[in-house]
C-alpha positions in Angstrom: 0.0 0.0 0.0 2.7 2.2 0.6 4.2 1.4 -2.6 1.1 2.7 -4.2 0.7 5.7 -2.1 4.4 6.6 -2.8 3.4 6.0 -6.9 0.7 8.0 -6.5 3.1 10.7 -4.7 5.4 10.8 -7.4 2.4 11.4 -10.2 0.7 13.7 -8.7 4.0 16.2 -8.2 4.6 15.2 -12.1 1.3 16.3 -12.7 1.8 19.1 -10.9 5.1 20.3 -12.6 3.6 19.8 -15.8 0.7 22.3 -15.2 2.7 24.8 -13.6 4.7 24.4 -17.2 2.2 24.8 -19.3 0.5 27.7 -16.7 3.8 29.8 -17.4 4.0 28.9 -21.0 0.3 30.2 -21.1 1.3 33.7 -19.2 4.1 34.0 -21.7 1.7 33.5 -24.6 -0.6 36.2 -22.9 2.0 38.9 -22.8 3.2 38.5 -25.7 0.2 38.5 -27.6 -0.8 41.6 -25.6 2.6 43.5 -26.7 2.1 42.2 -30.4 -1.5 43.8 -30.7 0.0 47.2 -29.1 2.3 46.8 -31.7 -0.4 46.3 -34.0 -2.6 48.8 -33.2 0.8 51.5 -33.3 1.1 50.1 -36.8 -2.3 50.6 -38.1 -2.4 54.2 -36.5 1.1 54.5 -38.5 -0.3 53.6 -41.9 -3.3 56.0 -41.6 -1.7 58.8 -41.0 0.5 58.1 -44.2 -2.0 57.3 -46.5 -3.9 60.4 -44.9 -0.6 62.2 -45.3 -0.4 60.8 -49.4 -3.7 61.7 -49.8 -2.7 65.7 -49.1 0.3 65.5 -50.7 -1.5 63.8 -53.8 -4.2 67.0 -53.6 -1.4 69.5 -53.5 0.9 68.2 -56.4 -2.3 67.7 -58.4 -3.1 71.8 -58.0 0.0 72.7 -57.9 0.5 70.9 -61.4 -2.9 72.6 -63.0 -1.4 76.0 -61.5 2.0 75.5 -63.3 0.4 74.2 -66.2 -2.0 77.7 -66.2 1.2 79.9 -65.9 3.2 77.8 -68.5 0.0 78.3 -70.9 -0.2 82.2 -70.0 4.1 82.7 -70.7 4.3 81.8 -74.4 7.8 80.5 -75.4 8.9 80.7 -71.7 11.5 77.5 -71.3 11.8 78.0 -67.5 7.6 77.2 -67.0 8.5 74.0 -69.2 11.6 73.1 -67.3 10.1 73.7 -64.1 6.8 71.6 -65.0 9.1 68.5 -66.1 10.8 68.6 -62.9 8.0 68.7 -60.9 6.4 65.9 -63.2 9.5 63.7 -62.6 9.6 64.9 -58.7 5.9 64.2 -58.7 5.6 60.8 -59.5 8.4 59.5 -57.5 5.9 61.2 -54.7 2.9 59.2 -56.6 4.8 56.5 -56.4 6.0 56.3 -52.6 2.6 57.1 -51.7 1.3 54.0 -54.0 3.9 52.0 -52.1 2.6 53.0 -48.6 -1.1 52.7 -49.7 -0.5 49.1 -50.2 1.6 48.3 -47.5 
């Protein structure tokens, strides 16, 4: 009998050991999980305020274009207004562009 009792003993701490394991593994899980959806939530915060951000600067490049294009009409022959509307095409999609990139991402 004390052969079983000592059997018994020696399961029941295993048992035991094993739950406490799995109760610290659990807690671990927890936190983490908490910390990834604060990271999450950062994240998502993050990304709206750049596509909010690439929305303006979208809306500004798109009048500023129809405003260059407007003096460049009004200055006949006038190789600065073209110069300066290339650039600003060129400088304008790599803005289109980045925005595009964050949009998706």
């Amino acid at each position: 009998m004390s052969k079983k009792i000592c059997k018994l003993e020696k399961e029941t701490s295993s048992w035991k050991q094993r739950w406490e394991k799995s109760h610290q593994a659990l807690l671990e899980m927890a936190a983490d999980k908490q910390q990834r959806d604060g990271e999450l939530a950062l994240a998502t915060r993050q990304l709206a305020q750049l596509q909010k951000l690439c929305r303006t600067l979208q809306a500004e490049r798109t009048s500023l274009l129809a405003q260059l294009k407007a003096e460049g009409a009004a200055k006949t022959g006038g190789e600065r207004g073209a110069s300066v509307i290339s650039w600003f095409l060129s400088e304008g999609s790599f803005i289109f562009v980045l925005c595009k990139l964050i949009i998706k991402h």
